[in-house]
The first five atom37 places (N, CA, C, CB, O) and aatype in JSON, in Angstrom:
{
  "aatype": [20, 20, 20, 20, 20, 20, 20, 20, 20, 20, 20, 20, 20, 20, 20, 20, 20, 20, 20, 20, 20, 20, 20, 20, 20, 20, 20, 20, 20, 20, 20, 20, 20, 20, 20, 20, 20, 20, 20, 20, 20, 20, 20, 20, 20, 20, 20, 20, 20, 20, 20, 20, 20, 20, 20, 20, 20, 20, 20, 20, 20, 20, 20, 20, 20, 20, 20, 20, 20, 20, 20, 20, 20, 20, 20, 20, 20],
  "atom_mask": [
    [1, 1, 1, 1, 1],
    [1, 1, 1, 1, 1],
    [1, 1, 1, 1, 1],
    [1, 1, 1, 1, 1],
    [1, 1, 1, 1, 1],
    [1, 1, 1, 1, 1],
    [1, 1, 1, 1, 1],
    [1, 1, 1, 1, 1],
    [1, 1, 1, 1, 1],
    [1, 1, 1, 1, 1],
    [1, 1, 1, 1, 1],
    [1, 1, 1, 1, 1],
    [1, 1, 1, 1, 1],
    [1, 1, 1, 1, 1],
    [1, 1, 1, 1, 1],
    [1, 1, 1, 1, 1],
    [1, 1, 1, 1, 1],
    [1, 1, 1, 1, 1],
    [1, 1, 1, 1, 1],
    [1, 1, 1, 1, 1],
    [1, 1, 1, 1, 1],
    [1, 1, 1, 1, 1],
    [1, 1, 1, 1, 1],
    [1, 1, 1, 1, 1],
    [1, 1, 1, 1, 1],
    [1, 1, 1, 1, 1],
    [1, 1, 1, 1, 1],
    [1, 1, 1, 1, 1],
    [1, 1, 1, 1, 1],
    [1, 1, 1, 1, 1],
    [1, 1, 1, 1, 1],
    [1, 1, 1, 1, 1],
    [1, 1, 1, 1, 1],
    [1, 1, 1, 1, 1],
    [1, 1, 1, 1, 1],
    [1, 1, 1, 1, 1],
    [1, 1, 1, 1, 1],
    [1, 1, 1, 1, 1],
    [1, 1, 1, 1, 1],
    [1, 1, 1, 1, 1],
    [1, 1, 1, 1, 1],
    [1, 1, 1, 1, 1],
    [1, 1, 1, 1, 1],
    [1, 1, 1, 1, 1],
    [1, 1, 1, 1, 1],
    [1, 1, 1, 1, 1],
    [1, 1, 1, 1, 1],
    [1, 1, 1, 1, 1],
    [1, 1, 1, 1, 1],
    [1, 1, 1, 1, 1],
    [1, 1, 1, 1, 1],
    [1, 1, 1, 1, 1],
    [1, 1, 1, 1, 1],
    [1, 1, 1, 1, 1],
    [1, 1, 1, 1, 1],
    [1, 1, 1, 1, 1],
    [1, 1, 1, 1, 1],
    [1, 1, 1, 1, 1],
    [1, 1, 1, 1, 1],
    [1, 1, 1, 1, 1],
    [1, 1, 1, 1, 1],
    [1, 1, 1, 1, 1],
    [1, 1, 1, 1, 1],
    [1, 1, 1, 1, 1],
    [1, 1, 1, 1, 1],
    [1, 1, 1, 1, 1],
    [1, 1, 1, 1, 1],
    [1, 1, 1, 1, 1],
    [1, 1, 1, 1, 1],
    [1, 1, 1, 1, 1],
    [1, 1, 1, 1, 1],
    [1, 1, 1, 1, 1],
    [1, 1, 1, 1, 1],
    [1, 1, 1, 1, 1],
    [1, 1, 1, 1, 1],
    [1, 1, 1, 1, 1],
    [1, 1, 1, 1, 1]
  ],
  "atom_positions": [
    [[0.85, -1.19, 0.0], [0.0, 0.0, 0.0], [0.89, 1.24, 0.0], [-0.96, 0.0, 1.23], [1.99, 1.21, 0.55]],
    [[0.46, 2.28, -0.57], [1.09, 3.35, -0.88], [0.81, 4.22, 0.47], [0.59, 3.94, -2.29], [-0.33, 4.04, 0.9]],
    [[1.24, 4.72, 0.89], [0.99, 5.51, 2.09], [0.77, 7.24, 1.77], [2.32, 5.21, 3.09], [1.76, 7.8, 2.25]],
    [[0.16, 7.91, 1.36], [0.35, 9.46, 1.01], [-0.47, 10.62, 1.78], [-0.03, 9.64, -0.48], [-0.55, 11.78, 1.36]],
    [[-1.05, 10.17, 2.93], [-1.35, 11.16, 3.74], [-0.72, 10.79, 5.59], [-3.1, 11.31, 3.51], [-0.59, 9.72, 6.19]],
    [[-0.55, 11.74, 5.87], [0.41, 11.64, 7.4], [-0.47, 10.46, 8.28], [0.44, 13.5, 8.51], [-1.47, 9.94, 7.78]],
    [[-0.01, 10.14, 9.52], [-0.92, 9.12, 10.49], [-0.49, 10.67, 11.72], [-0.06, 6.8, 10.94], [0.65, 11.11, 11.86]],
    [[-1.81, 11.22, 12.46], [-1.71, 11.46, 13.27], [-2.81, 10.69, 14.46], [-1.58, 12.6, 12.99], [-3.43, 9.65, 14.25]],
    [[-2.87, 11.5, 15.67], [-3.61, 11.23, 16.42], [-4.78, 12.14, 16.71], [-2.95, 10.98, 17.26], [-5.81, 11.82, 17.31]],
    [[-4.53, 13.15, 16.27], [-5.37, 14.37, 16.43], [-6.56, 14.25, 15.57], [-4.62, 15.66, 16.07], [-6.54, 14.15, 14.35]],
    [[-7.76, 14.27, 16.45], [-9.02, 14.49, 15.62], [-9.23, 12.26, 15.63], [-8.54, 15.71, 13.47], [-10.25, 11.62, 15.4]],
    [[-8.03, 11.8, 15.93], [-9.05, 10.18, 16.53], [-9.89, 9.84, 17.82], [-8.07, 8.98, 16.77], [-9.55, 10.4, 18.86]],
    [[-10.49, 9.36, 17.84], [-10.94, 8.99, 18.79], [-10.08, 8.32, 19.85], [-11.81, 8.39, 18.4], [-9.4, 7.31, 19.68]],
    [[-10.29, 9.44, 21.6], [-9.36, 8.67, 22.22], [-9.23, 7.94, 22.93], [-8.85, 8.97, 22.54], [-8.24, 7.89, 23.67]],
    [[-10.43, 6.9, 22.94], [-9.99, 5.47, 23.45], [-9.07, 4.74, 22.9], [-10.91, 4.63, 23.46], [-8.89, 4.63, 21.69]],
    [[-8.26, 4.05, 24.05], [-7.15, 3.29, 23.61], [-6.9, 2.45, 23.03], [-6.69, 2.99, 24.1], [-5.77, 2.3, 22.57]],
    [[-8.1, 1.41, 22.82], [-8.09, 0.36, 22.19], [-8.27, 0.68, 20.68], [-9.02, -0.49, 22.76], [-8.01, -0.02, 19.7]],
    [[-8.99, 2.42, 20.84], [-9.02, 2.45, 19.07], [-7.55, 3.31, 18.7], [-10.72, 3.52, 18.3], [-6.95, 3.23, 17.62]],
    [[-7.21, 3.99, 19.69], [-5.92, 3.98, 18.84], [-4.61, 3.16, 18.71], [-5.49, 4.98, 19.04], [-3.73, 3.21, 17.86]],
    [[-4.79, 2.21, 20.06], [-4.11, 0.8, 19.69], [-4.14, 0.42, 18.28], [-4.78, -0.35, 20.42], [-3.14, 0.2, 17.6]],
    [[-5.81, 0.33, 17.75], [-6.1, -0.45, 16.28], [-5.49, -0.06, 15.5], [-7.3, -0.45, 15.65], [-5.57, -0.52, 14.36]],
    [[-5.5, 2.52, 15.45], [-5.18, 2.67, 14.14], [-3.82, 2.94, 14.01], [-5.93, 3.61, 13.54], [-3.31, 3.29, 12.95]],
    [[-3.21, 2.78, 15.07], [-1.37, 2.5, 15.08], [-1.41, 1.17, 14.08], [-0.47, 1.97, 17.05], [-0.9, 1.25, 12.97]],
    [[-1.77, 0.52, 14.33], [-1.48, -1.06, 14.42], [-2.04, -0.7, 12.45], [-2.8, -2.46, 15.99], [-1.15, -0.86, 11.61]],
    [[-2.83, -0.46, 12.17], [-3.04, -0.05, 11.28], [-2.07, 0.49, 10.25], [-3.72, 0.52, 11.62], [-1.43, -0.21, 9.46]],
    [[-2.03, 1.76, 10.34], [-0.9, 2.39, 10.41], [0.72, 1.54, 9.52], [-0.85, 2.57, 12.09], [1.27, 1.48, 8.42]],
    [[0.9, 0.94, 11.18], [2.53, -0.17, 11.02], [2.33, -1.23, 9.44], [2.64, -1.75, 12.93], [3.01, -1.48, 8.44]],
    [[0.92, -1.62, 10.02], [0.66, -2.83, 8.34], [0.95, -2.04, 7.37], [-1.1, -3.5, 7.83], [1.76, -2.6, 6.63]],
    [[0.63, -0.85, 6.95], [0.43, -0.15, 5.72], [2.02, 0.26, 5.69], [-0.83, 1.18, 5.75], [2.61, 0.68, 4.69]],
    [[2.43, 0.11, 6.62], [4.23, 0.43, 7.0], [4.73, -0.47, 6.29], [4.91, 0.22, 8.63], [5.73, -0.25, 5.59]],
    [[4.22, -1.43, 6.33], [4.88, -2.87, 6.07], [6.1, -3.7, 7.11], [5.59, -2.66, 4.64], [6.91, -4.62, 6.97]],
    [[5.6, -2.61, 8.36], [5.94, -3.26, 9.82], [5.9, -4.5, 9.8], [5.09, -2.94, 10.92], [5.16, -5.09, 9.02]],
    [[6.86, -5.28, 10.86], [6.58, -7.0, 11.09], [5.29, -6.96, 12.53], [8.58, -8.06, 11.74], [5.14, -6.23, 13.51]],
    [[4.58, -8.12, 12.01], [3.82, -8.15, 13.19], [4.5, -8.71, 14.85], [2.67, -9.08, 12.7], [3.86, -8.98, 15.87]],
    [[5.78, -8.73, 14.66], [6.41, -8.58, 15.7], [7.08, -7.83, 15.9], [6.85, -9.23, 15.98], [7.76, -8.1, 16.89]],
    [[7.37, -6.63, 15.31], [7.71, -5.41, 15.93], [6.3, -4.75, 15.99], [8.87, -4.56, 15.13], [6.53, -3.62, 16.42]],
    [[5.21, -4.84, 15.81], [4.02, -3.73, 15.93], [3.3, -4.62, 17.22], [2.83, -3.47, 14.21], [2.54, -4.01, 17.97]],
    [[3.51, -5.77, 17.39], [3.43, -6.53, 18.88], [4.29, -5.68, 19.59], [3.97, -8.22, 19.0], [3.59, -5.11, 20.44]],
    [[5.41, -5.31, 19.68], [6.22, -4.98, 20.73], [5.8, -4.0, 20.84], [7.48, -5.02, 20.74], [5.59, -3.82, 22.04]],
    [[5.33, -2.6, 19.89], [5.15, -1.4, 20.12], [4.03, -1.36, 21.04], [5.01, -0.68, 18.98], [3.98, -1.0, 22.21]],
    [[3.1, -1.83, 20.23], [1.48, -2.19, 21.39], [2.07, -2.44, 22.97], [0.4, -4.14, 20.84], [2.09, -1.66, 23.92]],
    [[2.47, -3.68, 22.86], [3.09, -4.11, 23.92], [4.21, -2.75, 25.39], [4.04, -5.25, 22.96], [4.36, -2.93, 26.6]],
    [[4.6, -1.8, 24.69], [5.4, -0.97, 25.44], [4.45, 0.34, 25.74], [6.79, -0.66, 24.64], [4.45, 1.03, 26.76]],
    [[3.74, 0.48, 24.7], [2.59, 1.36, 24.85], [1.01, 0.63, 25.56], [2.36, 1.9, 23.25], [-0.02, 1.13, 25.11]],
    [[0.9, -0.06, 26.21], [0.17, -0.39, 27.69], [1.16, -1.15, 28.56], [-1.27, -1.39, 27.55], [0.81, -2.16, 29.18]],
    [[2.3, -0.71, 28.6], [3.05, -1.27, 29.51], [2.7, -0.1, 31.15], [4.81, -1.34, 28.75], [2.93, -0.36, 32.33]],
    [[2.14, 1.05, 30.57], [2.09, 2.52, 32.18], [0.66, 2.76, 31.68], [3.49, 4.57, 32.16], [-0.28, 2.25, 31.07]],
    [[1.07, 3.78, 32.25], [-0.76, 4.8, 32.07], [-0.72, 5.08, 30.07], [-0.65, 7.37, 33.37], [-0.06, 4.78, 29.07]],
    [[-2.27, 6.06, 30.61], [-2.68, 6.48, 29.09], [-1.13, 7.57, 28.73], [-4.62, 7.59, 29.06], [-0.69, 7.46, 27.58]],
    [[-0.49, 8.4, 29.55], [0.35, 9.13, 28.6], [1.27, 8.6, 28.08], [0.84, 10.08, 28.99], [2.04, 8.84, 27.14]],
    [[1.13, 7.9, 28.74], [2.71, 6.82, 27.78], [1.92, 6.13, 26.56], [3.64, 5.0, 29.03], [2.58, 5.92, 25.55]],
    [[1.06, 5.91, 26.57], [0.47, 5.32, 25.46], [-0.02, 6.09, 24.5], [-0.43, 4.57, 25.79], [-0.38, 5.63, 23.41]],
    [[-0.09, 7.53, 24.85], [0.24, 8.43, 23.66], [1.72, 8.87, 23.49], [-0.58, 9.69, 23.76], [1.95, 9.56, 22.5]],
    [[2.7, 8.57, 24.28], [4.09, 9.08, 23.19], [4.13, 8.3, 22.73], [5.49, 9.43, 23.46], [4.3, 8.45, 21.52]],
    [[3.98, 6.55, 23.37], [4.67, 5.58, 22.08], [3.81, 5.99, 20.92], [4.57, 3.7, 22.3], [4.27, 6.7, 20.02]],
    [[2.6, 5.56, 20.92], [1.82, 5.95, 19.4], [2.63, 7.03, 18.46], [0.19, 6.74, 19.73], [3.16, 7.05, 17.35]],
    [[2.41, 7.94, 19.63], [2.65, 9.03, 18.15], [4.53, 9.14, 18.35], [1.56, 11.25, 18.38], [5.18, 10.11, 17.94]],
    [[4.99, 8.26, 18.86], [6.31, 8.37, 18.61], [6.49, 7.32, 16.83], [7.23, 7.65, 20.26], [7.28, 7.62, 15.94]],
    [[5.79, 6.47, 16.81], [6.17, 5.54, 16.13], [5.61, 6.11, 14.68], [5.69, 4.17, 16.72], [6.29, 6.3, 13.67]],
    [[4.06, 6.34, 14.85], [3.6, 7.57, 13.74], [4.46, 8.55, 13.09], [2.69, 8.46, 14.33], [4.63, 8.81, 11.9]],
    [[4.91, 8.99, 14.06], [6.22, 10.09, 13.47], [7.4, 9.78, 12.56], [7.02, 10.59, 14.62], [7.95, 10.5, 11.73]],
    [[7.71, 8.15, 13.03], [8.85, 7.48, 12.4], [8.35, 7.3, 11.04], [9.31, 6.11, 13.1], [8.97, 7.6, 10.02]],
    [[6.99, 6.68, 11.1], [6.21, 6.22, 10.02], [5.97, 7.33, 8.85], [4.89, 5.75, 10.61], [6.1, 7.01, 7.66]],
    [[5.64, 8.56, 9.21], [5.66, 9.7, 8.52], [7.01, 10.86, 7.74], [4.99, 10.26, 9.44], [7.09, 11.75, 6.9]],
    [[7.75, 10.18, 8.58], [9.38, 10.34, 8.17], [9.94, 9.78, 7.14], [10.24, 9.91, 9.08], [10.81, 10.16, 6.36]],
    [[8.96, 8.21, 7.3], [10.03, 7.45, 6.53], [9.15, 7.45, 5.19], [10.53, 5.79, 7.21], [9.36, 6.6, 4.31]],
    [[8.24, 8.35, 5.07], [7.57, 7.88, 4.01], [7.2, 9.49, 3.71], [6.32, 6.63, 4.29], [6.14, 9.68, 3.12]],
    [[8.07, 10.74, 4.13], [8.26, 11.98, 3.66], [7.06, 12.96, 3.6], [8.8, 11.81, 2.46], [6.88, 13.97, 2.91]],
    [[6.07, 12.16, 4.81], [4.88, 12.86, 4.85], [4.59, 13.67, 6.32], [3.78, 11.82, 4.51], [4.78, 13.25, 7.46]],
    [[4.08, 14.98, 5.89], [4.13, 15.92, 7.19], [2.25, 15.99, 7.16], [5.24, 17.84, 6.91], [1.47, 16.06, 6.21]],
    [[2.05, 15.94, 8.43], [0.88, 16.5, 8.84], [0.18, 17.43, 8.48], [0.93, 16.73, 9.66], [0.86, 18.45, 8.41]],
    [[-1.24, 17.66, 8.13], [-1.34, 18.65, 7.01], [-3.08, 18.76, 8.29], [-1.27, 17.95, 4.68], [-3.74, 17.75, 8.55]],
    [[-3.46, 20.34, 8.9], [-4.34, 20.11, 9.81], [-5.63, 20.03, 8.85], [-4.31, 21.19, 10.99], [-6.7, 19.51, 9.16]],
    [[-5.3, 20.69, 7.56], [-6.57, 20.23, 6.85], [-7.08, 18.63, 6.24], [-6.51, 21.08, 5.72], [-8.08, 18.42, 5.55]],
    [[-6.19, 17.72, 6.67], [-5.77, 16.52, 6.05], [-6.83, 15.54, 7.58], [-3.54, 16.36, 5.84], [-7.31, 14.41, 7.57]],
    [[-6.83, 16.42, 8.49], [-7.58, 15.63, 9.87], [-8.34, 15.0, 9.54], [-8.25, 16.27, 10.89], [-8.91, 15.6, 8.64]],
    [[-9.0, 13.63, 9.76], [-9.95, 13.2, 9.77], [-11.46, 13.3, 11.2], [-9.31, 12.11, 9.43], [-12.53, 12.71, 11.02]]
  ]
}
C-alpha cells in the first residue's frame, strides 16, 4: 500500500483500544513485522494512558518520516 497522507492522532478517537487499532493499522500499511508492531502495542500499555500516547505518536512520526509525509491540519480526519 502506498501511504500518502500523514498518520496522526489528532481528531481520533481517544480510546485506547481504538488507537491501539489505528497504530497497528498504520505499522501494516508500514509494512511493519507483526512482531515489531506486537512490541510497540506491547510498550505502549506497559504505564498509564500518557505513555500510550508518546509511544503511538512516537512511532507515527517514524512512520511519517520514513515515508516523507508531514501533517497537514486540513488533512484531519
Amino acid at each position: 500500500m502506498r501511504i500518502t497522507k500523514a498518520y496522526t492522532l489528532a481528531g481520533q478517537d481517544g480510546n485506547a483500544f481504538n488507537l491501539l487499532a489505528y497504530t497497528t493499522r498504520a505499522m501494516n500499511n508500514a509494512n511493519r513485522s507483526r512482531v515489531y508492531s506486537d512490541e510497540v502495542c506491547k510498550r505502549a500499555r506497559s504505564s498509564d494512558y500518557e505513555n500510550l500516547i508518546a509511544v503511538l505518536e512516537t512511532e507515527l512520526m517514524k512512520i511519517n518520516e520514513e515515508f516523507g509525509l508531514e501533517f497537514d491540519e486540513e488533512d484531519d480526519d
